[in-house]
N, C-alpha and C positions, 0 to 999 in steps of 0.2 A: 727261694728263687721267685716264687710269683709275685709275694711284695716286693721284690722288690721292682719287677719288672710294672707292678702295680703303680707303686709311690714314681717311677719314671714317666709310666704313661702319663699321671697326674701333674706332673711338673712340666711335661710337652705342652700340656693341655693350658699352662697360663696362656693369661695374654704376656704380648713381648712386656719390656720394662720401656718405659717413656718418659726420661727426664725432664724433660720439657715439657709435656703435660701434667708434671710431679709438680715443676713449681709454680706453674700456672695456677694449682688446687692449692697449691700452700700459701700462695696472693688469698684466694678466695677469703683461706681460712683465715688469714692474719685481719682483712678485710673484717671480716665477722663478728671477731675478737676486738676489735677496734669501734663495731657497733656494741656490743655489748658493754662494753666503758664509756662508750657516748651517751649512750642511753641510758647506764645507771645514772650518769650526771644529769643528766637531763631529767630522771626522776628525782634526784634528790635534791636539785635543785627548785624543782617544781615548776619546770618550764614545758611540761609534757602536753598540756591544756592550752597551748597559747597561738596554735594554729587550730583553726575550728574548720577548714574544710579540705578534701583531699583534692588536689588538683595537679595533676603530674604538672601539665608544660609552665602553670603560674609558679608551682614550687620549685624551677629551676633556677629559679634568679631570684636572688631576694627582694624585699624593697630597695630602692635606692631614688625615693623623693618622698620628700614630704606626705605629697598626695596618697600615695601606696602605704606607708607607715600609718596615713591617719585612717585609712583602711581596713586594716590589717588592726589595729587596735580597736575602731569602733565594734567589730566584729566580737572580738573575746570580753569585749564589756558586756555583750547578751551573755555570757556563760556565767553560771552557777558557779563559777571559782571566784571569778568576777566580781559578783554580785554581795556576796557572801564574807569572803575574805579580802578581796583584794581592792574593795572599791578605794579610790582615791590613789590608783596608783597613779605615776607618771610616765610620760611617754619613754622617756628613757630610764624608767624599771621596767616597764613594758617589753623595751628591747633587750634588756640584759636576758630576759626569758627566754624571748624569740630567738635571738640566735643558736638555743642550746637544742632548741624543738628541731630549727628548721636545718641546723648544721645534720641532728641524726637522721632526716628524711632524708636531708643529699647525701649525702653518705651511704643511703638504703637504693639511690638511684646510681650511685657510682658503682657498688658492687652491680647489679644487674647490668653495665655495662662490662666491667672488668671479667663476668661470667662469660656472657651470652655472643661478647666479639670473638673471642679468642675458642670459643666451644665451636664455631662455625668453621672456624679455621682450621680446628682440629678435627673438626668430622671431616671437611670437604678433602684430606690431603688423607684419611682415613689413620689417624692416629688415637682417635679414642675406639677403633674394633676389639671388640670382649670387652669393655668397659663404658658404652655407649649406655646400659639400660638403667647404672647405675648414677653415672653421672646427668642424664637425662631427669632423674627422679631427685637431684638436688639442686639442679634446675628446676623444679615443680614445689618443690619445698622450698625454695627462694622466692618464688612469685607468691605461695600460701603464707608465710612469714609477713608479708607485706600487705596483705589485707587482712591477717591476724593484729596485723599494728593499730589497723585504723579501727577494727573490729574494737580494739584495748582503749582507743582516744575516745571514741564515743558515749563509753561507759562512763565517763565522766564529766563530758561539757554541759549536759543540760539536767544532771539529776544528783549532784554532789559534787566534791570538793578533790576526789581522787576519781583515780580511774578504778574498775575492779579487782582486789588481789588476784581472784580466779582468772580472769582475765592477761593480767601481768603475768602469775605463772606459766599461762598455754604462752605468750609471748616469749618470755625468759628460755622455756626449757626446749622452742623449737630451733632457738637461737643458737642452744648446746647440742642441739641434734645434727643441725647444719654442720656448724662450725667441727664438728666430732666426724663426721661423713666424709668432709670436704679433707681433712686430714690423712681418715684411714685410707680412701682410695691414692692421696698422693702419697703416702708411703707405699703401697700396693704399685705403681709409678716406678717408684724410685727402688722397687726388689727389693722393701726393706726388711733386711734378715731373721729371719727365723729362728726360733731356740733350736737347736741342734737337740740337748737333752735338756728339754723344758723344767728348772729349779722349782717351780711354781705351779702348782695343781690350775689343771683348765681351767676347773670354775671358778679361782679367785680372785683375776681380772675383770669379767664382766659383771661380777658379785659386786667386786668394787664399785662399777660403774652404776650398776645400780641405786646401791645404796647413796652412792653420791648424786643422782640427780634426782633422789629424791630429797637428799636435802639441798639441794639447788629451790627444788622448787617449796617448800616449809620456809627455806630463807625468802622469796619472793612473798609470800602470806606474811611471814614477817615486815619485811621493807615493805607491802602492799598496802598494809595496815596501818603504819605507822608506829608498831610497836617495838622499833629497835631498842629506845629508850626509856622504855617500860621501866626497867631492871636494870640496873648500872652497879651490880654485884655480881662479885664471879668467888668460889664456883657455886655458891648461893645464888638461891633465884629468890628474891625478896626477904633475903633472911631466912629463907627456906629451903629445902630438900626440895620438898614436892609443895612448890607455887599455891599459896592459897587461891581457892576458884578456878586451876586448871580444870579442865572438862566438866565446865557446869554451864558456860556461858554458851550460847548459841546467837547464832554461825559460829563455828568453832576457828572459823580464820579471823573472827572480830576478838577473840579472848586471848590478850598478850601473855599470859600466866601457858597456857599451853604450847603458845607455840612458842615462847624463850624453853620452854621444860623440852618440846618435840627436835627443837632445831640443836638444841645443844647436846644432847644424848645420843643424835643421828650423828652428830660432827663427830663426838668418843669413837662410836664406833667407824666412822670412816677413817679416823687415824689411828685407830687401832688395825686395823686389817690392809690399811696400806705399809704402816710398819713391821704387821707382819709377811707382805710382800717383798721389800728391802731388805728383810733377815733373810727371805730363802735366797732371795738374789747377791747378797754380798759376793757369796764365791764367785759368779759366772764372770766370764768374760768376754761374754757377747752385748753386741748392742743393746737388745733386751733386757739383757742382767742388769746393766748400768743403768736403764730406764728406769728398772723396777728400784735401784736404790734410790734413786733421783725421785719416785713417786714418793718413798717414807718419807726422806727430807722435806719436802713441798709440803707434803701433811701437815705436818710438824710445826713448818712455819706457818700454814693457814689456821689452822690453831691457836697459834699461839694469837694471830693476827686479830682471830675471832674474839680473843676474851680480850687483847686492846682494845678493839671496838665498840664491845661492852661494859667496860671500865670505863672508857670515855664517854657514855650515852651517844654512840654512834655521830660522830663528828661526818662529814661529808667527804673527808681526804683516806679515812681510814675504812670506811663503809665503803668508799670506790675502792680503795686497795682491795678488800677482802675480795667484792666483788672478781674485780681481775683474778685474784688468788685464787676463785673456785675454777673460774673458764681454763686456767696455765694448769692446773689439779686434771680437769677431768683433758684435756685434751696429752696429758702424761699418762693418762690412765687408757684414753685408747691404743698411745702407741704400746705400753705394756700390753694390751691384751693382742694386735696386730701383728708383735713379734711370736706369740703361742701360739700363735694359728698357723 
């Protein structure tokens, strides 16, 4: 009698459901998701280096004369990418870069608008009440994202040829944090249901999540590095088991033997443990359940998409896929763990 009168009181005690604040946060996140494939492009393209100053109200508009373009390129001819690699480009290689830089800033000023109008609107009418301290805090993880970014540009204009791996991962994995937040609270929103008699032990969702964003971030040391291409053998890594010269080289995010050995063994075990997710959830027939099959599936195909990847020395079409394929993985991985709570 007292749980239950317990689990009642705790169910009075949500906040109401708010659909309309639900997909307001589900814009955010889609938003997010759409920076994160901007921005792998824009690394693999190697157009991340080709704005060299942060200026909100200049970078609303791009060039559009002559004058501002010859501008805007004398500028990245002082940079060390520049200098280095890229002397003798032309004006229009020049711009094939820039647009991919300057498309993911706007993009980074359009979500801060898509956020910040509609949050105003929904405080002053008082529809974010019980969920104001958390959406508040992904508002503040939006504006640190954003000078985490330039904090990642700078590492490479004037002292190398890339920006920092380390750098790129705190970027990458606050990205999955957002984009992961802005999700759970809109399903939180939208009253998204609850396992009745949860198939799935509590700790195997956020287990998951772990272990996945830590290989989130090992793929970032990866791509940061430049060593997707290292290895274009699977499930050999150079003809080998255990990579000759893994953990000998120092920094250990410069030795591509480790981290093809780190990133690939983390991926095993993420699709192992999310297929062992889909097997407890096959029976259910709740929202949840059907998540949780949908999370082994997803595995399954990032996987498989991982070692295309690396059979092809990471091509720029398939490196964006995978990419996508981790953000669609972990942001499946929150709603499974969202519906056990």
């Amino acid at each position: 009698m007292g749980d239950m009168e317990s689990a009642q009181e705790s169910k009075t005690q949500q906040p109401p459901n708010q659909p309309l604040v639900g997909i307001w946060l589900l814009l955010v996140c889609m938003f997010v998701l759409a920076m994160v494939v901007v921005g792998g492009a824009t690394r693999l393209t190697d157009s991340g280096l080709s704005i060299t100053e942060w200026d909100l109200g200049k970078g609303l508009t791009p060039p559009l004369s002559d004058a501002r373009w010859a501008e805007e390129f004398a500028l990245y001819q002082r940079t060390t990418e520049y200098q280095l690699q890229n002397r003798g480009m032309s004006l229009a290689e020049f711009q094939s870069i820039y647009w991919w830089e300057w498309g993911h800033r706007f993009l980074g000023k359009m979500i801060g608008l898509v956020f910040a109008l509609p949050f105003a609107f929904f405080w002053a009418t008082g529809r974010l009440r019980g969920r104001f301290a958390p959406v508040l805090v992904l508002f503040a993880l939006g504006g640190l994202q954003g000078a985490i970014g330039w904090w990642m540009v700078t590492s490479g204009l004037w002292s190398g040829l890339d920006v920092s791996p380390i750098r790129l991962a705190v970027h990458l994995g606050m990205a999955f944090v957002i984009a992961g937040l802005a999700l759970w609270l809109a399903l939180d929103c939208f009253g998204w249901p609850r396992a009745s008699t949860p198939s799935v032990p509590v700790w195997a969702p956020p287990a998951f999540l772990a272990l996945l964003f830590a290989q989130v971030i090992l793929g970032a040391f990866l791509a940061g590095s430049d060593g997707g291409a290292a290895y274009a053998d699977w499930p050999l890594i150079g003809g080998q088991v255990w990579p000759s010269g893994a953990f000998e080289q120092t920094p250990l995010w410069q030795n591509h033997a480790s981290q093809h050995l780190l990133h690939r063994t983390t991926g095993y075990l993420v699709a192992l443990l999310a297929v062992a997710i889909a097997f407890l959830s096959r029976n259910g027939k709740g929202a949840g359940e059907k998540v949780g099959v949908a999370l082994g599936l997803l595995a399954l195909a990032q996987a498989g998409l991982g070692v295309a990847t690396v059979l092809a020395a990471s091509p720029v079409s398939l490196s964006l896929a995978h990419q996508f394929g981790a953000a669609a993985l972990w942001l499946t991985g929150v709603a499974v763990w969202k519906a056990q709570r």
